[in-house]
TORFIBA-352172 format. One record per residue: x, y, z of N, C-alpha, C in turn; residue in one letter; chain. Coordinates in nm, 3 decimals. Each point is the difference from the previous one (the first is absolute). Example, Ala and Ser with C-alpha at 12.3 -4.5 7.8 and 13.67 -1.06 7.14 Angstrom:
<rolos>
    n_px    n_py    n_pz   ca_px   ca_py   ca_pz    c_px    c_py    c_pz residu chaine
   1.319  -0.569   0.780  -0.089   0.119   0.000   0.090   0.120   0.000      A      A
  -0.035   0.105  -0.072   0.082   0.119   0.006  -0.077   0.109   0.073      S      A
</rolos>
This chain:
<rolos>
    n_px    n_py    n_pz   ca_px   ca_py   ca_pz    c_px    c_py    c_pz residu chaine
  15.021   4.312  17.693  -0.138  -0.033  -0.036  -0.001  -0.093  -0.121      X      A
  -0.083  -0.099   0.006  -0.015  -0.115  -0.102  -0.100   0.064  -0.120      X      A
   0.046   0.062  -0.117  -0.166   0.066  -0.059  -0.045  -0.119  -0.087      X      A
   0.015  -0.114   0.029  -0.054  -0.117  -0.098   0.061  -0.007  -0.143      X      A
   0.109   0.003  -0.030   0.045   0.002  -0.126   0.011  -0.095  -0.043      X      A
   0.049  -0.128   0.093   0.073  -0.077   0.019  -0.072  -0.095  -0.155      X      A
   0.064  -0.021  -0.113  -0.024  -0.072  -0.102  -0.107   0.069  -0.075      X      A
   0.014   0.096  -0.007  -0.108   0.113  -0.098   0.068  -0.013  -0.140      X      A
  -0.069  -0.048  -0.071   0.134   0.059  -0.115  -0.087   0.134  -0.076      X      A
   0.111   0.114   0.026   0.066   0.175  -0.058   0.026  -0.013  -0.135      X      A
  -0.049   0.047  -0.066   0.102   0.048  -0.134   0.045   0.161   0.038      X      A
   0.102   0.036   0.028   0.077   0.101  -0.035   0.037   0.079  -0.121      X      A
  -0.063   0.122  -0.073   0.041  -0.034  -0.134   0.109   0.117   0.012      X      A
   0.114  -0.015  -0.107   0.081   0.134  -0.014   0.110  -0.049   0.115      X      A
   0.027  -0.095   0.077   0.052  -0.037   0.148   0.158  -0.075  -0.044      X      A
   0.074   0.113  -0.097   0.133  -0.032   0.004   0.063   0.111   0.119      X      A
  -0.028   0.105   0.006   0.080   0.099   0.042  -0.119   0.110   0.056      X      A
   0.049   0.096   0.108  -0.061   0.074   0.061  -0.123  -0.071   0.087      X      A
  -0.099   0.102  -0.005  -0.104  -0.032   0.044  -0.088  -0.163   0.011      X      A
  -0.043  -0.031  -0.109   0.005  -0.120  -0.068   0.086  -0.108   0.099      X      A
   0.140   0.015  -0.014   0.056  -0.080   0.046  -0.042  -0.008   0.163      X      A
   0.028   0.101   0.091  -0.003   0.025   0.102  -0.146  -0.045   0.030      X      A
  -0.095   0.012  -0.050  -0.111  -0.069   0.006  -0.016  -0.203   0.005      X      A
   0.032   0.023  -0.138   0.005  -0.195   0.000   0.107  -0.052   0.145      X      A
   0.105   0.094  -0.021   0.079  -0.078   0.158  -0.109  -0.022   0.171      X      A
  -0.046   0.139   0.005  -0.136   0.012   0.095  -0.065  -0.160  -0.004      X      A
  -0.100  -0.002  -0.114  -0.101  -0.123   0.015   0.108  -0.099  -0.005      X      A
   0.169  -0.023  -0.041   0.013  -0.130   0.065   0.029  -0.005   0.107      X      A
   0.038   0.067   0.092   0.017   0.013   0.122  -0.122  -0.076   0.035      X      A
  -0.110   0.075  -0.037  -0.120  -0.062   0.093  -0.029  -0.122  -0.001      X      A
   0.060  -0.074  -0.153  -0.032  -0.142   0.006  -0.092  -0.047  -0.174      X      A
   0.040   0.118  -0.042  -0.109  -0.008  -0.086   0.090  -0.045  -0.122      X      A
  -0.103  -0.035  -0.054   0.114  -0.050  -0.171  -0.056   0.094  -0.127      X      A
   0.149   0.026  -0.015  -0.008   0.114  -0.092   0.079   0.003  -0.121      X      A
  -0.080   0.072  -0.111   0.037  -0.010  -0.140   0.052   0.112  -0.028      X      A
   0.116   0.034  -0.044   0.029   0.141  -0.045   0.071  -0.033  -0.167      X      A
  -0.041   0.116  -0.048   0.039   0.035  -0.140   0.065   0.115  -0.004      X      A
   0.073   0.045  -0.124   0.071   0.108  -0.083   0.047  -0.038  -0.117      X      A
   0.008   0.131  -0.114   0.063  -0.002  -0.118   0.125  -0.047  -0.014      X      A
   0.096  -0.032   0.133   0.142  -0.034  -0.012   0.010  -0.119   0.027      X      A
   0.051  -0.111  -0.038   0.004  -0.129   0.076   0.103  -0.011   0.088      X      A
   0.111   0.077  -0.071   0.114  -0.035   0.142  -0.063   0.134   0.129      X      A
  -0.060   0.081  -0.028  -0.081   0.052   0.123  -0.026  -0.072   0.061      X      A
  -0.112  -0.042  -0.072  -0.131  -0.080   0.100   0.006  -0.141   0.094      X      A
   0.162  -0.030  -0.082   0.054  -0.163   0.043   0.075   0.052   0.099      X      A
   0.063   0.087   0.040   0.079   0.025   0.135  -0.086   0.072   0.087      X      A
  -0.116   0.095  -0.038  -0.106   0.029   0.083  -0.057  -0.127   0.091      X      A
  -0.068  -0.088  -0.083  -0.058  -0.081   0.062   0.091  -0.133   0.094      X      A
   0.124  -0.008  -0.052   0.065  -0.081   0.031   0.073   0.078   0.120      X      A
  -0.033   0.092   0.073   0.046   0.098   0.103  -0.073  -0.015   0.089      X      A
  -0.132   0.005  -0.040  -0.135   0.011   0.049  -0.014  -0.157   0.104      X      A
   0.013  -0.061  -0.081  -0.007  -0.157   0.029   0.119  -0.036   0.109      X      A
   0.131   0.041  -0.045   0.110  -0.018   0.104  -0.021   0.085   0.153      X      A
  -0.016   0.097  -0.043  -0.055   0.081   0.162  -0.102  -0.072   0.075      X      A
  -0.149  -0.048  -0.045  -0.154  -0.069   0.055   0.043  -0.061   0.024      X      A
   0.034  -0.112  -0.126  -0.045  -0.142   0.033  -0.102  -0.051  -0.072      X      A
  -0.057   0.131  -0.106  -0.171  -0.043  -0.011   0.016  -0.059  -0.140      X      A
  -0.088  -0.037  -0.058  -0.022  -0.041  -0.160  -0.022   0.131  -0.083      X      A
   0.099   0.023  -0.093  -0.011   0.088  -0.046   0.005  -0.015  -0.154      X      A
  -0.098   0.014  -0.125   0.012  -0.048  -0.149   0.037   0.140  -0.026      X      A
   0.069  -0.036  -0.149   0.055   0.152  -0.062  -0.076  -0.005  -0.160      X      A
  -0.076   0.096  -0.058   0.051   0.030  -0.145   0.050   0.090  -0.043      X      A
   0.051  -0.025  -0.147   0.005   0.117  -0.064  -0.138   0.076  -0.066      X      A
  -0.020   0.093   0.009  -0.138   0.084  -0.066   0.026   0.119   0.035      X      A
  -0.094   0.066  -0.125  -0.014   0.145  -0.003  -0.121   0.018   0.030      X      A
  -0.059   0.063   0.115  -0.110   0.053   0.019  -0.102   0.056  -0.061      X      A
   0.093   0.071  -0.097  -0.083   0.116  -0.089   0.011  -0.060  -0.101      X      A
  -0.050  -0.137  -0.030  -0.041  -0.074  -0.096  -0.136  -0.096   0.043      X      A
  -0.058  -0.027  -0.105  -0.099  -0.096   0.051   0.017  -0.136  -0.010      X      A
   0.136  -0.023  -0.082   0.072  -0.154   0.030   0.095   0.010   0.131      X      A
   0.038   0.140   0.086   0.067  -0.046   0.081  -0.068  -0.015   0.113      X      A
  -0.130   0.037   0.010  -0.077  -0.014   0.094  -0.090  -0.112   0.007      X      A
   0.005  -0.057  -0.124  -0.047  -0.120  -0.008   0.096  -0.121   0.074      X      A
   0.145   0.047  -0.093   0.080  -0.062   0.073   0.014  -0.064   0.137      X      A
   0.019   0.154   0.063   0.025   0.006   0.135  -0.128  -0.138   0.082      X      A
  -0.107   0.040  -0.018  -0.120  -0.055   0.055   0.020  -0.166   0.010      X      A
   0.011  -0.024  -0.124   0.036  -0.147  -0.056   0.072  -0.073   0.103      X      A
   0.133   0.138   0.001   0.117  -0.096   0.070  -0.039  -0.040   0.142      X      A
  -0.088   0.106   0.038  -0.037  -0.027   0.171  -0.067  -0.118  -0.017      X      A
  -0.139  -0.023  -0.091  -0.119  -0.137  -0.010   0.079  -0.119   0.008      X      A
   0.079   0.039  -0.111   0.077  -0.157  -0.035   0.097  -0.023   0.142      X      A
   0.077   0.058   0.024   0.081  -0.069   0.112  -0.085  -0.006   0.125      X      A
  -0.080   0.085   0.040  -0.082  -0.006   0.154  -0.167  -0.033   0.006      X      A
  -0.040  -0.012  -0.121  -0.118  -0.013  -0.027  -0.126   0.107  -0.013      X      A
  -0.017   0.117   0.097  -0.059   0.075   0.034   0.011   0.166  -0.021      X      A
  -0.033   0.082   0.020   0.083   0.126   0.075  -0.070   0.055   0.109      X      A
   0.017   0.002   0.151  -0.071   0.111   0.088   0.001   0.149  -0.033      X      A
   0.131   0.034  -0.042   0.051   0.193   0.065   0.096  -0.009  -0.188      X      A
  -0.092   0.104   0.009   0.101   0.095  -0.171   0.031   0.156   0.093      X      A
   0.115   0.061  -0.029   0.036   0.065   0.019   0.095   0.047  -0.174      X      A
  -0.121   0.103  -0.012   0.016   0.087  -0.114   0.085   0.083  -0.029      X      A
   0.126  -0.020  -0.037   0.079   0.106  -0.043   0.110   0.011  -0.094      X      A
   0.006   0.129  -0.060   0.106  -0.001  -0.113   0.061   0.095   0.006      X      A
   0.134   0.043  -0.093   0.079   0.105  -0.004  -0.042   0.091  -0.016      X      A
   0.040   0.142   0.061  -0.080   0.125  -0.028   0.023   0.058  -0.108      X      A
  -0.085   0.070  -0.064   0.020   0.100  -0.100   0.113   0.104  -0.004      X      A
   0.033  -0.007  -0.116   0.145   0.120   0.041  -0.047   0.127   0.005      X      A
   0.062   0.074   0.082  -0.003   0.149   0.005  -0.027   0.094  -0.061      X      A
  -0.066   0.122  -0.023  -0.062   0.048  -0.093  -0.073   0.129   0.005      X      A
   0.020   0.086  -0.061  -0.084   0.151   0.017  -0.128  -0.082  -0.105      X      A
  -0.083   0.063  -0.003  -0.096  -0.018  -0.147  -0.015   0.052  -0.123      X      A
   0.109   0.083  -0.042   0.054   0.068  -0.134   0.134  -0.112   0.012      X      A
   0.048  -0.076   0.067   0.062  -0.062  -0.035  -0.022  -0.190  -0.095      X      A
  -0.122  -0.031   0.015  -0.047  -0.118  -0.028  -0.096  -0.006  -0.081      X      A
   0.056  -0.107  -0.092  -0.092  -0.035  -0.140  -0.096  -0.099   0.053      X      A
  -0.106   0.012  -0.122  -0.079  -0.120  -0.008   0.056  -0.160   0.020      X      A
   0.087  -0.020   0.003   0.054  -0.109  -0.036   0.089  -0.043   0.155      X      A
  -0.001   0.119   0.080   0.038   0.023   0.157  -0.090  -0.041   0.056      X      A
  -0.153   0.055  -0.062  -0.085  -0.029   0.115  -0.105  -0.151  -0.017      X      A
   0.004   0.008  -0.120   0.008  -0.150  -0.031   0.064  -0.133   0.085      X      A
   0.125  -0.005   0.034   0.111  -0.080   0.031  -0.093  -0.006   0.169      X      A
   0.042   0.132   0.061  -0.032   0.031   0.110  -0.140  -0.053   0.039      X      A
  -0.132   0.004  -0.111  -0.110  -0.090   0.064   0.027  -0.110   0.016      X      A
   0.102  -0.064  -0.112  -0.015  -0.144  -0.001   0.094  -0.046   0.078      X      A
   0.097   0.032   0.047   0.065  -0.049   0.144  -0.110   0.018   0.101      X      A
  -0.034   0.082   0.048  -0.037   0.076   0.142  -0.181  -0.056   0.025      X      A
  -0.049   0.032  -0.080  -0.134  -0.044   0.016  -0.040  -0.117  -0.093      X      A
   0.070  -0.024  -0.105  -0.065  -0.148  -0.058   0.044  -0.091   0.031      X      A
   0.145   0.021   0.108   0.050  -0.152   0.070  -0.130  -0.006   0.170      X      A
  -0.009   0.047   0.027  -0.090   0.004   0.107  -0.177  -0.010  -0.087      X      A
  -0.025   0.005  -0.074  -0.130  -0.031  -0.091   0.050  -0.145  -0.010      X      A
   0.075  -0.043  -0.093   0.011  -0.108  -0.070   0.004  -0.146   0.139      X      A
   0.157  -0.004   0.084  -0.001  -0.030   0.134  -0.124   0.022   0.089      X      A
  -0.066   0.039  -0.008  -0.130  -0.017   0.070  -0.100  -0.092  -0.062      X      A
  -0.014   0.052  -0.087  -0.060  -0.090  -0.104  -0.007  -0.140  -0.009      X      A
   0.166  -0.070   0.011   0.062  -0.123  -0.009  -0.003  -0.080   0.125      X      A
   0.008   0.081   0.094   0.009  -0.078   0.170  -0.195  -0.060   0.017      X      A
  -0.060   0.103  -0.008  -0.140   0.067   0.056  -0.049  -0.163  -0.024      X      A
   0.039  -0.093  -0.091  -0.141  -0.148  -0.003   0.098  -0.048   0.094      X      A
   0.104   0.003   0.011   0.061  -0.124   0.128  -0.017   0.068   0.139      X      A
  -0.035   0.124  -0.008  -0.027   0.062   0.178  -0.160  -0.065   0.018      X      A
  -0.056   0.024  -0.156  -0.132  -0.019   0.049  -0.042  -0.163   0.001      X      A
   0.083  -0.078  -0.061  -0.039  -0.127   0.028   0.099  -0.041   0.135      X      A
   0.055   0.058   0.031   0.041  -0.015   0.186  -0.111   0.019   0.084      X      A
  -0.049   0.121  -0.065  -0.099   0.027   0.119   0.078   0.180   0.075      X      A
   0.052   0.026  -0.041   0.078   0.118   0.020   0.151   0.057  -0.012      X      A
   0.006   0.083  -0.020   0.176   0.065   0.046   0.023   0.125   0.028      X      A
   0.114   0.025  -0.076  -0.005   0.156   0.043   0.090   0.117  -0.157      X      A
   0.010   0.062  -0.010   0.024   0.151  -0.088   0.095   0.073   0.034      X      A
   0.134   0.021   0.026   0.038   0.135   0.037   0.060   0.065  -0.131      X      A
  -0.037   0.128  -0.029   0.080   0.086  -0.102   0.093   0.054   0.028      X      A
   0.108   0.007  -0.006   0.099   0.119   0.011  -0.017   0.153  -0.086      X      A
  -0.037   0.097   0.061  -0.040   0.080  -0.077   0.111   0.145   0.046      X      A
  -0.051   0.113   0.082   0.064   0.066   0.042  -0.043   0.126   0.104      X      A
   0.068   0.075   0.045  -0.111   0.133   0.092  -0.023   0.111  -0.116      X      A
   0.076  -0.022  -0.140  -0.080   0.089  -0.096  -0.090  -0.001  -0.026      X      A
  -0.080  -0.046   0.041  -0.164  -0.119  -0.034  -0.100   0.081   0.070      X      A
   0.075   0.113   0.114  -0.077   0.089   0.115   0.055   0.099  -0.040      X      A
   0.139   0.026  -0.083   0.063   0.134   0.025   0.058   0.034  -0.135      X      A
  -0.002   0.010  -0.077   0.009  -0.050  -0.153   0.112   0.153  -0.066      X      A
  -0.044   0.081   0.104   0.120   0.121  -0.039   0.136   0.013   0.073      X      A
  -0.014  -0.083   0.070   0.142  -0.043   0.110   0.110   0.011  -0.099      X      A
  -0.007  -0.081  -0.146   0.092  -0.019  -0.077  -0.018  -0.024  -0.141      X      A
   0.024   0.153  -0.028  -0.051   0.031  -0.132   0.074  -0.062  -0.116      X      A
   0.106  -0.056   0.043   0.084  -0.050  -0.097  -0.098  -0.157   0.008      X      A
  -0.078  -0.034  -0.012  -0.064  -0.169   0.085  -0.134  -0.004  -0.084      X      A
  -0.078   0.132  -0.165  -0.068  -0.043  -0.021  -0.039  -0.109  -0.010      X      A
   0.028  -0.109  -0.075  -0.016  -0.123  -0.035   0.005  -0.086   0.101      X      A
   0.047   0.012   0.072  -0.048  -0.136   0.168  -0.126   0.074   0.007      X      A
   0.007   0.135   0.025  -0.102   0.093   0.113  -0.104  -0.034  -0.079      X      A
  -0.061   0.027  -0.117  -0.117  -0.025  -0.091   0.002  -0.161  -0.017      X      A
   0.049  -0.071  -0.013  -0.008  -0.165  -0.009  -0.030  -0.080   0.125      X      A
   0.068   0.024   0.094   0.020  -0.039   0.115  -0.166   0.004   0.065      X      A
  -0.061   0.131   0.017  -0.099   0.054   0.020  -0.108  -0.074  -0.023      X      A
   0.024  -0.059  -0.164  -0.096  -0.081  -0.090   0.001  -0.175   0.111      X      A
   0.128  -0.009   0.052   0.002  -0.106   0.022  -0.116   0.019   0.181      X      A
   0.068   0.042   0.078  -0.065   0.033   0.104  -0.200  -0.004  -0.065      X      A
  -0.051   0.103  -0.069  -0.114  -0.029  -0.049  -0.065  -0.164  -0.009      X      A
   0.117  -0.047  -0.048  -0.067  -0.119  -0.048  -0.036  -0.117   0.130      X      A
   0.144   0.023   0.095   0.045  -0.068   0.115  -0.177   0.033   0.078      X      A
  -0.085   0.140   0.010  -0.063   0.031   0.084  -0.113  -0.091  -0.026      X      A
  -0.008  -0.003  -0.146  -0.164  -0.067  -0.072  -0.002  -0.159  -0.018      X      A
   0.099  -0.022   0.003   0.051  -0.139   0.007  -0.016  -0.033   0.160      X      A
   0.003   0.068   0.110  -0.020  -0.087   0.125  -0.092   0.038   0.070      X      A
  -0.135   0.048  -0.083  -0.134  -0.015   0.038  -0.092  -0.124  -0.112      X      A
   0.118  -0.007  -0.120  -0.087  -0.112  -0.064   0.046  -0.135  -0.013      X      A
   0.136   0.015   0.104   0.047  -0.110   0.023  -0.014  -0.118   0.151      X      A
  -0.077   0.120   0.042   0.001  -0.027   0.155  -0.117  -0.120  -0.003      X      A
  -0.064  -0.049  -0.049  -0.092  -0.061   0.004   0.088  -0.139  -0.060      X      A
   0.095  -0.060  -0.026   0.082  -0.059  -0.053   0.143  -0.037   0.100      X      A
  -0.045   0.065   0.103   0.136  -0.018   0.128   0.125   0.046  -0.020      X      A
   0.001   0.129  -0.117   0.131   0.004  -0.067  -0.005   0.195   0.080      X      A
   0.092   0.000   0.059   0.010   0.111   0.018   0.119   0.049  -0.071      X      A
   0.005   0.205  -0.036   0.047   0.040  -0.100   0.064   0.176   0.084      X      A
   0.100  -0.033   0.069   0.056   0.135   0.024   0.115   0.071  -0.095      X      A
   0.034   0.142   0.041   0.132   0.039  -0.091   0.103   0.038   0.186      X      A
   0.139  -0.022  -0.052   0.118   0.080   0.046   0.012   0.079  -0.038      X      A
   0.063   0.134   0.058   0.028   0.154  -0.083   0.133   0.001   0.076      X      A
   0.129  -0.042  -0.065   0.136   0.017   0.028   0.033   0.174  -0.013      X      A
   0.064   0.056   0.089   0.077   0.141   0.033   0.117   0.009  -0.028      X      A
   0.088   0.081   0.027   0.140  -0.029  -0.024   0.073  -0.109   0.063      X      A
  -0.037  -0.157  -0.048   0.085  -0.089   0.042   0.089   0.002  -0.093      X      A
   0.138   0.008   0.083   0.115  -0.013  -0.083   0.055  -0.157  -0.056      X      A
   0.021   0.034  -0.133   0.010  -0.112  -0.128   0.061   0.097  -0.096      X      A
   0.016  -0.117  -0.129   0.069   0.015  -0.112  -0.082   0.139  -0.090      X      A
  -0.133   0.001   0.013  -0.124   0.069  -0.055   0.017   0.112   0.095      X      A
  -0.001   0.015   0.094   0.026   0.113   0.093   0.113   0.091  -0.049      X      A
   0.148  -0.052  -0.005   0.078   0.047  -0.021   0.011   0.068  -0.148      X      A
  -0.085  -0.131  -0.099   0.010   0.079  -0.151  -0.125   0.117   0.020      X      A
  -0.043   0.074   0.071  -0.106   0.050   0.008   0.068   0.138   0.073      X      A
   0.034  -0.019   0.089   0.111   0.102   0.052   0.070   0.052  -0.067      X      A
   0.146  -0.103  -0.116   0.048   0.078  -0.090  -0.056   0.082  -0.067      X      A
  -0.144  -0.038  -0.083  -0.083   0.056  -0.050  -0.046   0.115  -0.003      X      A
  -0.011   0.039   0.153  -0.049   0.094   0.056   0.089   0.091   0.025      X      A
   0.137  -0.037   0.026   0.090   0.109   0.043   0.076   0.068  -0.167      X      A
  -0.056  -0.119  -0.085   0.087   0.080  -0.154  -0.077   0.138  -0.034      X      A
  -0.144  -0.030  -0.003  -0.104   0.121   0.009   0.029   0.124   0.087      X      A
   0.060  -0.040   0.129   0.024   0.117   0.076   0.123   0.028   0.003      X      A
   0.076   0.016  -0.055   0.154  -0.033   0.009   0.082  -0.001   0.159      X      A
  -0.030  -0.126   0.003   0.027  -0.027   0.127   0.047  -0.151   0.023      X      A
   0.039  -0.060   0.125   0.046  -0.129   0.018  -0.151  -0.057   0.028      X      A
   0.064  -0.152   0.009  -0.108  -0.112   0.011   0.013   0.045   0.206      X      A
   0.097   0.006   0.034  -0.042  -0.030   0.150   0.000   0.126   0.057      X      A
   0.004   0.137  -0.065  -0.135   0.142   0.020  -0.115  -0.074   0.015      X      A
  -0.064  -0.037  -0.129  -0.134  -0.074   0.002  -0.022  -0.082   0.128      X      A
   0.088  -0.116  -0.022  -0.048  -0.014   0.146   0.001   0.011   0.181      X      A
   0.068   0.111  -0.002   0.045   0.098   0.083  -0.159   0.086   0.047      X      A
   0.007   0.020  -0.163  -0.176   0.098   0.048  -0.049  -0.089   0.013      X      A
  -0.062  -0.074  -0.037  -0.095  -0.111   0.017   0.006  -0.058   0.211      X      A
   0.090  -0.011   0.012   0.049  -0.019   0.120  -0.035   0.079   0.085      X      A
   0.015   0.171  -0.009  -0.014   0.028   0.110  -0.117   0.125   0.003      X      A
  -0.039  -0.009  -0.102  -0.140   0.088  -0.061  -0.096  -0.068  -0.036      X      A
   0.006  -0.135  -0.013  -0.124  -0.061  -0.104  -0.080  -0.092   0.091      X      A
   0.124  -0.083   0.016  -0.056  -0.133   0.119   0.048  -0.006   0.134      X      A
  -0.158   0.034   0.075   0.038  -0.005   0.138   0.047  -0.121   0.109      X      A
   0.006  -0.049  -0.074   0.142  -0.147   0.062   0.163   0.015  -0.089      X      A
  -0.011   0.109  -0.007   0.130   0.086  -0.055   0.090  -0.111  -0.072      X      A
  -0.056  -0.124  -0.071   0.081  -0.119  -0.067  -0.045  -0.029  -0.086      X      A
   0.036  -0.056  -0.081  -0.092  -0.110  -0.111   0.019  -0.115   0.040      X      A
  -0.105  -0.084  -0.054  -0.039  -0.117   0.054   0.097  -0.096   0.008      X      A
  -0.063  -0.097  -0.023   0.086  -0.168   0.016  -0.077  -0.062  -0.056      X      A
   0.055  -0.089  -0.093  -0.065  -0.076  -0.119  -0.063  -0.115   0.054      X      A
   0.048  -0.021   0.126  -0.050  -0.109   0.051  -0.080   0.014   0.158      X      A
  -0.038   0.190  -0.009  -0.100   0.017   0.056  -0.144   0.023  -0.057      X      A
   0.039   0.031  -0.130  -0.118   0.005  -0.097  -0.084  -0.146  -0.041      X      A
   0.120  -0.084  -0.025  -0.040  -0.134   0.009  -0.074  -0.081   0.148      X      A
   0.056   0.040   0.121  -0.122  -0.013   0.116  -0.171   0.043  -0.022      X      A
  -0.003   0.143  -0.067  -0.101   0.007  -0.011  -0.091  -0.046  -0.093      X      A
   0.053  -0.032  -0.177  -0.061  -0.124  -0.058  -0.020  -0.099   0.028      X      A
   0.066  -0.093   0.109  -0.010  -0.136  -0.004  -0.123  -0.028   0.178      X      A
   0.026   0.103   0.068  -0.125   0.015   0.076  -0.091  -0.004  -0.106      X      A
  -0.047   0.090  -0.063  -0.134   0.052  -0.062  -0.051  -0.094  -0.092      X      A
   0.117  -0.067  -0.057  -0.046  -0.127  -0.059  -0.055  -0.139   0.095      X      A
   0.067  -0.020   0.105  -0.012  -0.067   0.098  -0.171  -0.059   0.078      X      A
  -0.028  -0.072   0.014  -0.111  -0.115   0.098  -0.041   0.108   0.096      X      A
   0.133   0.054   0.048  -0.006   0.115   0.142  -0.121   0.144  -0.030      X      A
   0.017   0.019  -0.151  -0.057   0.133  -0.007  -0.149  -0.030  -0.100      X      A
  -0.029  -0.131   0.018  -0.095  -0.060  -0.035  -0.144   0.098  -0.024      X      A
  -0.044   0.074   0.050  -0.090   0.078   0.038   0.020   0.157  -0.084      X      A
   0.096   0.031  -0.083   0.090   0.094  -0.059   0.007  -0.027  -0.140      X      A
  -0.102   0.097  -0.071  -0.028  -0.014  -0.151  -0.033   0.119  -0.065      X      A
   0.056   0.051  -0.108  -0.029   0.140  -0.076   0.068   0.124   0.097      X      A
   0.110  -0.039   0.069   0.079   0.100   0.062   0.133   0.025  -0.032      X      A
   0.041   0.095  -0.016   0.133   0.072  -0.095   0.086   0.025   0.195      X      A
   0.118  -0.049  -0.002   0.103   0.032   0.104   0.134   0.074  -0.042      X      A
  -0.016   0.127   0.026   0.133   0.062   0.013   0.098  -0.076   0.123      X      A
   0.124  -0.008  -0.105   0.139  -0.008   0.079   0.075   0.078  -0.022      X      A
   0.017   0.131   0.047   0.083   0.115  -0.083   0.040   0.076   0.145      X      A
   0.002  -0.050   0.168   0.054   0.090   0.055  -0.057   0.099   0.060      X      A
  -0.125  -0.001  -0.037  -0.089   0.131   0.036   0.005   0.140  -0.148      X      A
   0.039  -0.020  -0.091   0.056   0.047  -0.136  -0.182   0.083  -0.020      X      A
  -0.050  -0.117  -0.042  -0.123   0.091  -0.055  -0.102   0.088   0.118      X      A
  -0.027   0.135   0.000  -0.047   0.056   0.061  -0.148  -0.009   0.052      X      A
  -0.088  -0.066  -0.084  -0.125   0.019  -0.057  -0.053  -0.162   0.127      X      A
  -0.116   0.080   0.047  -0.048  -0.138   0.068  -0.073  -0.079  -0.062      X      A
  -0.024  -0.024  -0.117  -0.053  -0.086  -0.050   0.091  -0.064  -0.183      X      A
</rolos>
């Protein structure tokens, strides 16, 4: 299926590794030209330069930190200046680290807004006059299924309470954006297996004294009824649809990719 990508230009943010990455590779497949950033440069220069060798597509790189408001400035810049425009932001940054809530200071949860929800504030912010002097685009957040299920993983205050904030915003933003041709959905990633997955597992199994692949053993054959964890680059199918011409008609809707994971029909 053709979903119209073909010369969209994506900013990808966070799109050295994992998710991120597996994402920006998606929209070049489709044709689309895409900007990815990270805090590492030799990351982000063999990310994108991977990205580009596999497509074929145009692919710009920076360096930036998200959870800054110069790196998000950054980032934005780099897309205007080399492609002129932006269609599709795809919002995302590193997750919050792991955490009971007797375990984290002020200064934890601090960090944690300003990655998680002020790079998706700020990045919205920065795209929103070039979607609207297009005449439209599109929003996707990367957020999570804690966003529906928030006790799944108690070690996860800080995504689970931030994350949440972000989804909120994603909902009110694409009833007051809709009048502007800009539509505004979230992704809710499940156990797709990545680098964040795995530090999340260790995590989990030090608490229980147990291995990382107990954890995902249970997870496997008690938790998720597609008895697997995902594919980074099945999660990325379902962002780059939802961002897509194809799902045109599709605004202020949150999509689980988790497997059948969350129980709850809504």
């Amino acid at each position: 299926m053709d979903l119209g990508l073909r010369d969209k230009v994506t900013i990808v943010a966070a799109s050295s590794k994992g998710l991120g990455r597996a994402v920006a590779e998606e929209f070049a497949r489709e044709g689309a030209r895409v900007v990815m950033c990270s805090r590492d440069e030799a990351a982000i220069r063999a990310a994108a330069e991977g990205v580009q060798r596999k497509t074929g597509a145009e692919v710009q790189w920076t360096v930036a930190d998200v959870g800054t408001a110069e790196g998000c400035q950054k980032l934005v810049k780099t897309a205007v200046d080399k492609f002129g425009t932006i269609d599709i932001l795809v919002s995302n940054a590193g997750g919050p680290p792991p955490g009971r809530f007797d375990d984290l200071d002020d200064a934890a949860w601090q960090k944690a807004v300003g990655i998680t929800l002020f790079s998706a504030v700020r990045l919205t912010r920065l795209v929103l006059p070039h979607m609207r002097k297009a005449g439209g685009g599109s929003i996707v957040y990367m957020t999570s299924t804690t966003v529906r299920q928030p006790t799944q993983y108690l070690n996860l205050i800080l995504s689970n309470a931030i994350r949440a904030a972000v989804q909120g915003m994603a909902k009110t933003l694409s009833s007051d954006l809709a009048k502007d041709g800009v539509r505004v959905n979230c992704v809710q990633p499940g156990r797709i297996f990545t680098e964040r997955i795995e530090q999340l597992d260790s995590d989990t199994a030090k608490r229980q004294n147990t291995t990382p692949d107990a954890i995902r053993a249970h997870y496997e054959k008690n938790v998720i009824p597609m008895g697997r964890y995902g594919k980074p680059e099945e999660f990325a199918a379902a962002v780059v649809f939802l961002a897509s011409p194809k799902a045109s008609y599709i605004t202020g809707t949150s999509l689980q990719v988790d497997g059948g994971m969350l129980m709850s029909m809504f």
